[in-house]
C-alpha positions in Angstrom: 90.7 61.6 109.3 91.9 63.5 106.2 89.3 62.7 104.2 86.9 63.4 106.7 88.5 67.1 107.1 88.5 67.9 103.6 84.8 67.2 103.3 84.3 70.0 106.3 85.9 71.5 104.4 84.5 71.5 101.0 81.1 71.5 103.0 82.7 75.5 104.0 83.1 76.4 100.6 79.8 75.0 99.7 78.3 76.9 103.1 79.8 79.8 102.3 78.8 80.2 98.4 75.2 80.1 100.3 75.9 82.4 102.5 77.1 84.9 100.1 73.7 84.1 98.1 71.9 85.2 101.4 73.7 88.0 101.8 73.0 89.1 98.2 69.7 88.5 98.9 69.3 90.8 102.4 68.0 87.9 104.3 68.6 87.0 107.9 71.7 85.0 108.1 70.5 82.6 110.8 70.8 79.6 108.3 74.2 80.0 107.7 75.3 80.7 111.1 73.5 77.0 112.0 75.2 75.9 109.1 78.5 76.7 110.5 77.8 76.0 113.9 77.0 72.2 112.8 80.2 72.3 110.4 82.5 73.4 113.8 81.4 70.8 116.1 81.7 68.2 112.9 85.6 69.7 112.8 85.5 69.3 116.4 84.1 65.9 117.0 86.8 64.8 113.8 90.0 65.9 115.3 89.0 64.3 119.0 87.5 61.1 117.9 90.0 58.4 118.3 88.4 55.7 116.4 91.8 54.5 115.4 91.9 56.8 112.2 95.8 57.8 113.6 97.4 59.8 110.6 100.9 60.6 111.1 101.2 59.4 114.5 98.7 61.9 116.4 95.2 62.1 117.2 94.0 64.4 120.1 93.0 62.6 123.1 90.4 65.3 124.6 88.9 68.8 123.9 92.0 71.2 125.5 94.2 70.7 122.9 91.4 72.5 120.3 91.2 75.2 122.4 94.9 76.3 123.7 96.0 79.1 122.5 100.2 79.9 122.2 101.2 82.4 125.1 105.0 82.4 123.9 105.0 83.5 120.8 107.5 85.5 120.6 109.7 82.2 121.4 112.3 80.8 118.6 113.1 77.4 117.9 116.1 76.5 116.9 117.1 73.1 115.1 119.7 70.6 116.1 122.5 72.7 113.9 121.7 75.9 115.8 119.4 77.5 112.8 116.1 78.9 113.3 113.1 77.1 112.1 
């Protein structure tokens, strides 16, 4: 799963350095925002596929976890000693 989120991820750079060509070049972006929309769902389908690729003990069983956002931020954790983390 690692190595299939660092080539998104290189993919972005590579999607991006295009992008900035377009944009130097006053055309319509629509390519790149296709690009991008096929590199999200290839991020998407990677993190909730659960072909066995388990690194560090966690792969996401369905699509919520992608999409929750944190409503208590403001809240502190603290460690076993007391100390905030």
């Amino acid at each position: 799963m690692v190595v299939k989120l660092h080539q998104v991820c290189m993919l972005s750079i590579v999607i991006n350095f295009g992008g900035w060509l377009i944009w130097q070049a006053y055309l319509p972006p629509t390519a790149y925002n296709l690009a991008f929309i096929g590199v999200y769902i290839w991020a998407i389908v990677i993190l909730t596929s659960r072909n066995g690729s388990n690194v560090g003990g966690f792969t996401m069983g369905c699509w919520h976890p992608c999409f929750r956002f944190n409503r208590h931020s403001r809240f502190v954790h603290t460690d076993n000693n007391g100390d905030r983390t």
